[in-house]
N, C-alpha and C positions, 0 to 999 in steps of 0.2 A: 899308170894305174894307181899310185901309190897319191898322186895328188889330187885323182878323183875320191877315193875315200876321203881324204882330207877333208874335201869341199864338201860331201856328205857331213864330215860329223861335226865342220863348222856350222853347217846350214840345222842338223836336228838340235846343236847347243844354243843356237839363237831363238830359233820358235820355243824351243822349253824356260827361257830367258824369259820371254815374251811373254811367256801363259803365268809366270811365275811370278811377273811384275803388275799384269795386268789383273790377277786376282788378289792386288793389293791397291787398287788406285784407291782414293779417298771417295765417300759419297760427296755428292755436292752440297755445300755447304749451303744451310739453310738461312735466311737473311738475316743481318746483326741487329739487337733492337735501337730502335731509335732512343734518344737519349735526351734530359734536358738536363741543363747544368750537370755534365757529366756523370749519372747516374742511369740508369737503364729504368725506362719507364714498366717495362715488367718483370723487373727483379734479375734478369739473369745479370751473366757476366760482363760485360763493357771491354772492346778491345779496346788501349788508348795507346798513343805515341811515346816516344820518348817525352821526358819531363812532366807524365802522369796525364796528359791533355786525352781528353774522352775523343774517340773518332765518331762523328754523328753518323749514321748510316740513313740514308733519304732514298731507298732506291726507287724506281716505279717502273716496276715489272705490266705487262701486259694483264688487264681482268684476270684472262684464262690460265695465266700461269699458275696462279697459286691454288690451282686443283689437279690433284693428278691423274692419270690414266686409269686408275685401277685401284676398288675396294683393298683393303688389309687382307680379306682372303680371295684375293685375284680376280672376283668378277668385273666387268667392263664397269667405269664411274659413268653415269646419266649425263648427258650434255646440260653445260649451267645455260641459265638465259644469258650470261653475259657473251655467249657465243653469239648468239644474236647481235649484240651493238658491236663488237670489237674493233670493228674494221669501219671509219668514214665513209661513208657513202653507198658502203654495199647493203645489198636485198637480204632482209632475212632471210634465215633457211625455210623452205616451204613449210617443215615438218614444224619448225618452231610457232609460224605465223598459225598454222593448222590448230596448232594445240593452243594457243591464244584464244582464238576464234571459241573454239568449243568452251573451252571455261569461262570468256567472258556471257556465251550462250548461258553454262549453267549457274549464272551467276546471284542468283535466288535460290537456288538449293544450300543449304546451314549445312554445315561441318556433319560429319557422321558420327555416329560413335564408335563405329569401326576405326575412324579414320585416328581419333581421340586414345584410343586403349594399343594397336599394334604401338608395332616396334615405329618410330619416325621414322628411321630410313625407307619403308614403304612406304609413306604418304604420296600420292599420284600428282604434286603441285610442282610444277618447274623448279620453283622458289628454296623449298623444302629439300626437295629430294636430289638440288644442286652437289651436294658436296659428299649426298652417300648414308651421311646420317644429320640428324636435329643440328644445326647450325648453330647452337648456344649451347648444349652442353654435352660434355664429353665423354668419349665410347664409355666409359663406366658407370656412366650417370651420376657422376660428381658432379654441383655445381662449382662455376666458373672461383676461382681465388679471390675473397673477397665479400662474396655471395653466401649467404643461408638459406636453407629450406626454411618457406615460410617467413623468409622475410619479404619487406614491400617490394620488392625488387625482381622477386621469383616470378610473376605471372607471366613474366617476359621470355623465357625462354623453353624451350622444346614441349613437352608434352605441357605444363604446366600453359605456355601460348595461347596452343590449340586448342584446351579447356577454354579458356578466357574469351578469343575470339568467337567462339560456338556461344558460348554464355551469353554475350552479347549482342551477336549480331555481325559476326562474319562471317562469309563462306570461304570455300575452297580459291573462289577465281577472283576474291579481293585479296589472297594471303598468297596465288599467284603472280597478281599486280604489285603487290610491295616487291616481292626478290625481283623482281623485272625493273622495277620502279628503282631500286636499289644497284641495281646492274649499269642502267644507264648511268646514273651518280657515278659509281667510283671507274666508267671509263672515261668519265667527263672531270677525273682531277688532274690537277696541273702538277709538273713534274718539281714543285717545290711542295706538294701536300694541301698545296691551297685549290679553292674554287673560287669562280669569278664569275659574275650575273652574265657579263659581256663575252663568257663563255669563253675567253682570249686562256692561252697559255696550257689548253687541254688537246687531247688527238682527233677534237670534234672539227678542224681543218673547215669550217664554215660547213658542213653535214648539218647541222640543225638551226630552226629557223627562230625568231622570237629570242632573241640577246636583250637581257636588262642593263641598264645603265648606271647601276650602284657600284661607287667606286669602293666602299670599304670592304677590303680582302675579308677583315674578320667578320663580318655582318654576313658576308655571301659563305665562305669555309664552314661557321658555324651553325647558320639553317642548313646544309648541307649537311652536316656529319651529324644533325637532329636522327634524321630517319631513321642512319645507322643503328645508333646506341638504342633507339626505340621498338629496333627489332633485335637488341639481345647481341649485338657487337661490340667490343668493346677497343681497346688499346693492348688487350690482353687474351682477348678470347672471340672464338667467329670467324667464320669464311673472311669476313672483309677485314677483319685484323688487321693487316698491314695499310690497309688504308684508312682506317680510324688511327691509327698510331700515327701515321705522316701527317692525319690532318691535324693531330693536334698537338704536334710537334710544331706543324705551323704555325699555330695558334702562340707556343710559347713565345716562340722565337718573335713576334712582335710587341710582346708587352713592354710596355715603356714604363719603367718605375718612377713616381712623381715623389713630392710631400703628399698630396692627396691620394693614393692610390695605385694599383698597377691600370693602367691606362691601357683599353685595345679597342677604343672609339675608333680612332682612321676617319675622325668627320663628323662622326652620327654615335649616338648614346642607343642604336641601334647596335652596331657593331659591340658596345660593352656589355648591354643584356645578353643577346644570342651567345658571346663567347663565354658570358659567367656563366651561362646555364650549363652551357658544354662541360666545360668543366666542372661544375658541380654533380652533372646526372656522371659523369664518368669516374669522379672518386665515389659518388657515392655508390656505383655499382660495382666496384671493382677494390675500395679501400685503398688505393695507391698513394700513399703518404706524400710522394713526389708533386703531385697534385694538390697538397694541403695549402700551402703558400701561395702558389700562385691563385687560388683563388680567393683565400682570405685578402689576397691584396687588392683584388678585382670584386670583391663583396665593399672594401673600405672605399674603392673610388665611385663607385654608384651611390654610396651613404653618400659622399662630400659631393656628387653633383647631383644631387637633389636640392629643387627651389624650394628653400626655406621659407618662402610666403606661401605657394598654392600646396605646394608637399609633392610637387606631380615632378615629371622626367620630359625635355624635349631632346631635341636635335644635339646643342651644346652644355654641358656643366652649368647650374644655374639658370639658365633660361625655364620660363612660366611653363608647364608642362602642358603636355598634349596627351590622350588617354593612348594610342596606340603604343609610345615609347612607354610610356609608364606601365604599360603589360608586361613588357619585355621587362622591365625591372623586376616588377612586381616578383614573376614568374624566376626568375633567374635567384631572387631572396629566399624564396620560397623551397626552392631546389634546395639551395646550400644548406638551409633550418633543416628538411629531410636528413640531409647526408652529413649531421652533427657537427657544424659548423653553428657558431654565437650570431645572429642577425641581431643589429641594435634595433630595439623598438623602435626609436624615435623616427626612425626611416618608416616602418609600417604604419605608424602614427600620423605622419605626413603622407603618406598614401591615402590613406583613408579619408582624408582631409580633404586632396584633391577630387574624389571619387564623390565626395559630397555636393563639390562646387561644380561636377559638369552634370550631375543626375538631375533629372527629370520625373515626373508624375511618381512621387513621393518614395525615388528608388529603383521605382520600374523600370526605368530610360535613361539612357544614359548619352550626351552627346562628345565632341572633341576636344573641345576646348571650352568648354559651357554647354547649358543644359539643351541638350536636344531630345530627340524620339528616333532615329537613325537606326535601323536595322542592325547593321554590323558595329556602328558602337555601343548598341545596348546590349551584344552579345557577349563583346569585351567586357563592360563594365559590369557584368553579373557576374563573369567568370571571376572578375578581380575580388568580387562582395567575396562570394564562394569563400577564395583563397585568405581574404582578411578578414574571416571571423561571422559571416552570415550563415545560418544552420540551412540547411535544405529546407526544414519548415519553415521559413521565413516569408510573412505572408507578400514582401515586398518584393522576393524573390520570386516565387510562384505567380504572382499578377505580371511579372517582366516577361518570366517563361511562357506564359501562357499565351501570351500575344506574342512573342516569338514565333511560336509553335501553332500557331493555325494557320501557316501556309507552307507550303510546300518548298523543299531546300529549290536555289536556282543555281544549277551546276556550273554557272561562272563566277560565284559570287565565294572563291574560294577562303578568299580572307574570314570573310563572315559565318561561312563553314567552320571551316578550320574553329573558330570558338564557341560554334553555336553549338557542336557535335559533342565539346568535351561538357558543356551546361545541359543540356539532355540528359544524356547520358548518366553521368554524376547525382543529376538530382533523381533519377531513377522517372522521370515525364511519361505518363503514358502514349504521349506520340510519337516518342525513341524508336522502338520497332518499325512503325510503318516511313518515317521520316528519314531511320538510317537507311532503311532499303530502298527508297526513293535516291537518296543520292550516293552510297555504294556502290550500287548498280552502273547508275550514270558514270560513276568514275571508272570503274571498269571499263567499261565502254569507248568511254574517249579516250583512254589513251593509247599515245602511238603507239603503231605495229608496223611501221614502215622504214626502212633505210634507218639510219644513226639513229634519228630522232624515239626507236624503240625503245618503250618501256617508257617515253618523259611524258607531261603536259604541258599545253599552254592552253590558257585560257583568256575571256572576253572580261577582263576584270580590272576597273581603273584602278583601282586602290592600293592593286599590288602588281602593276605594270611595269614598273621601273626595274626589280627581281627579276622578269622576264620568266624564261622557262625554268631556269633551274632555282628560282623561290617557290613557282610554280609546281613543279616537281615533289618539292620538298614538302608544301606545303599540304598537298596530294596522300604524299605519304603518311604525313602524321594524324589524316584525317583517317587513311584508313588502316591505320596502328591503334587507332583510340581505346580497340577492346581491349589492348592488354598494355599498351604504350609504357614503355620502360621510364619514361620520364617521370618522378614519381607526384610531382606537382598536380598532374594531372590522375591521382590516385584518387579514391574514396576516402583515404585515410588522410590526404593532403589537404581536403575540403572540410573534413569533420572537423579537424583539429586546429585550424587556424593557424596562426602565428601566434 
């Protein structure tokens, strides 16, 4: 009897053991920030090794991890769209496809002003109301570190968005389409932070159709982490945080420092615009001093491979420029001057120079390499006038625009979009309205809602074939981000002020 009590008050001191250890385990540790040059790209603490060495932290968790179960006061969290692409190959959830369907139907109805004044955690958009509450800024309604009320920066995130895309010309099932459009993106990055046209090295296991052929990691990583930061993501802030921080984490990690500059071509002066911009729209929204350097280095290597006879940007350093890459410069200069960084003139000097030598009918038209009338390059090289110094009244501006704008957008002509929409817009046209609803709409529309490929595009578009689905994608997105687009190049204030 005496060794049956025993085994009782072994067995009640173990489970009290138990209760007693188990209401100390640790919460799970939340992910370390990624780091360049051993600093922590958003300030916190850096675990490093013996001998001071920073430990880089790269992890790549599942979309749907990094939302959890349950509101701060216990109600069930709304399923994200990324539930939908998560899994290769599988069928969306019915209920998912369902509520696609209806908002791309309501897709002419404008933002409400109900929708505009509540609290953002009810907004009724997949996108929105993924994470519980405004995905840019936080339960206190602080903006993000870095960020001011009322600066150019502000229209981008939570209620301040919603104002902007209603302003403009967005509805509910275009601001759906971005968090869907954004969902696919970051289950489609690759587990070193990077993305790839040819779609290699992500969980897309051949799930999606239409692979680009551009081999520079940083050309594809960078149009890709555009959309992001242009919905109010950052390195530092936003549902997809940890996926804007690994992407441009990847981004550091291949600058190559020259005499000329920090180098992140991989091929193409493609690859150097896209990643200075990144970097530029991401210090300048966020302040991260970490990010000063390396883009002052990558501002200094676009100056030195600029053609010092035509002033333009092609493929390689030096070489006679082409207007497509020279946007990309343009654009990426332009960011940096925003986010208080020095742009030598003589670079915009030579810009303008070459913008001279391919224009057409006194300004109006602009072609590739010399003077054409080309639809999609007179849309580029107005947007360039815009950015280098032409006023919206500008009567050479206005005669480009004009003939731009008496036809109706063609929703494969993404490229030509994508510039036509921010020169519209910008110059305040009165065919903005009926032109963005013409192809808003269509982009809603088309895009996928089937297996992996949900939430992407591809389109019938030569020009930017090579990109495949995920330039495609991107370029999608940034089209229909335009009313409030974080990038601030493509601001009011980027266009009045020139360089």
């Amino acid at each position: 009897m005496g060794g049956y009590w025993s085994l009782v008050a072994h067995l009640a001191a173990g489970v009290i053991l138990a209760m007693f250890v188990a209401d100390r385990q640790p919460e799970p540790s939340r992910s370390r920030p990624i780091v360049i040059d051993g600093r922590g790209m958003g300030g916190d603490a850096v675990d490093r090794q013996e001998g001071g060495e920073a430990v880089v932290v790269a992890s790549a968790p599942e979309q749907a991890a990094a939302l959890t179960d349950a509101e701060p006061d216990g109600s069930p969290r709304p399923e994200a769209p990324s539930a939908v692409v998560a899994n290769a190959g599988a069928e969306p959830a019915a209920e998912a496809v369902a509520e696609a369907d209806e908002n791309a139907a309501d897709a002419s109805a404008q933002l409400t002003r109900d929708q505009l004044t509540r609290d953002p955690r009810a907004i009724d958009t997949p996108g929105i109301a993924e994470s519980g509450r405004a995905p840019h800024v936080d339960t206190r309604g602080r903006p993000p570190a870095g960020v001011t009320r009322g600066s150019r920066f502000g229209s981008r995130r939570g209620d301040a968005r919603l104002a902007a895309a209603r302003r403009h010309g967005g509805t509910a099932a275009s601001e759906a389409a971005v968090e869907l459009g954004l969902a696919w993106l970051a289950a489609h990055q690759a587990i070193d932070g990077s993305w790839r046209c040819d779609l290699s090295g992500c969980r897309c296991d051949g799930g999606c159709r239409d692979a680009g052929t551009v081999a520079s990691t940083t050309a594809s990583t960078a149009i890709a982490l555009l959309p992001f930061l242009g919905a109010g993501h950052t390195h530092e802030d936003g549902v997809h945080q940890e996926t804007v921080s690994r992407g441009i984490y990847y981004l550091a990690s291949r600058l190559k420092e020259t005499p000329h500059g920090s180098d992140l071509c991989e091929g193409t002066m493609y690859g150097q615009g896209l990643a200075t911009l990144v970097f530029a729209e991401a210090f300048g929204m966020t302040g991260d001093e970490l990010l000063r350097d390396p883009l002052a280095g990558c501002i200094r290597f676009i100056e030195t491979a600029q053609d010092q006879y035509s002033g333009g940007w092609r493929y390689l350093p030096g070489q006679p420029g082409d207007l497509t890459v020279t946007a990309w410069q343009i654009a990426a200069l332009k960011s940096a001057q925003l986010a208080g960084l020095t742009v030598p003139s003589p670079a915009i000097d030579g810009a303008a120079r070459f913008l001279d030598r391919v224009q057409s009918m006194g300004g109006a038209a602009y072609g590739y390499r010399s003077p054409s009338a080309k639809h999609s390059t007179s849309a580029i090289g107005l947007l360039c006038r815009m950015y280098t110094g032409w006023k919206p009244d500008d009567e050479r501006l206005d005669r480009g625009i004009e003939r731009l704008a008496s036809r109706p957008p063609d929703p494969d002509a993404i490229y030509e979009n994508f510039y036509l929409a921010q020169v519209l817009m910008q110059a305040g046209h009165p065919a903005w309205p009926r032109w963005n609803a013409r192809l808003r709409d269509a982009l809603v529309r088309s895009q996928a809602r089937v297996g992996h490929e949900t939430g992407s595009w591809a389109f019938a578009d030569r020009e930017t074939a090579a990109g495949g689905r995920l330039a495609h994608t991107s370029l999608a997105l940034l089209v229909l981000e335009v009313y409030y687009r974080l990038l601030p190049i493509y601001g009011e204030e980027a266009v009045r002020t020139g360089f």
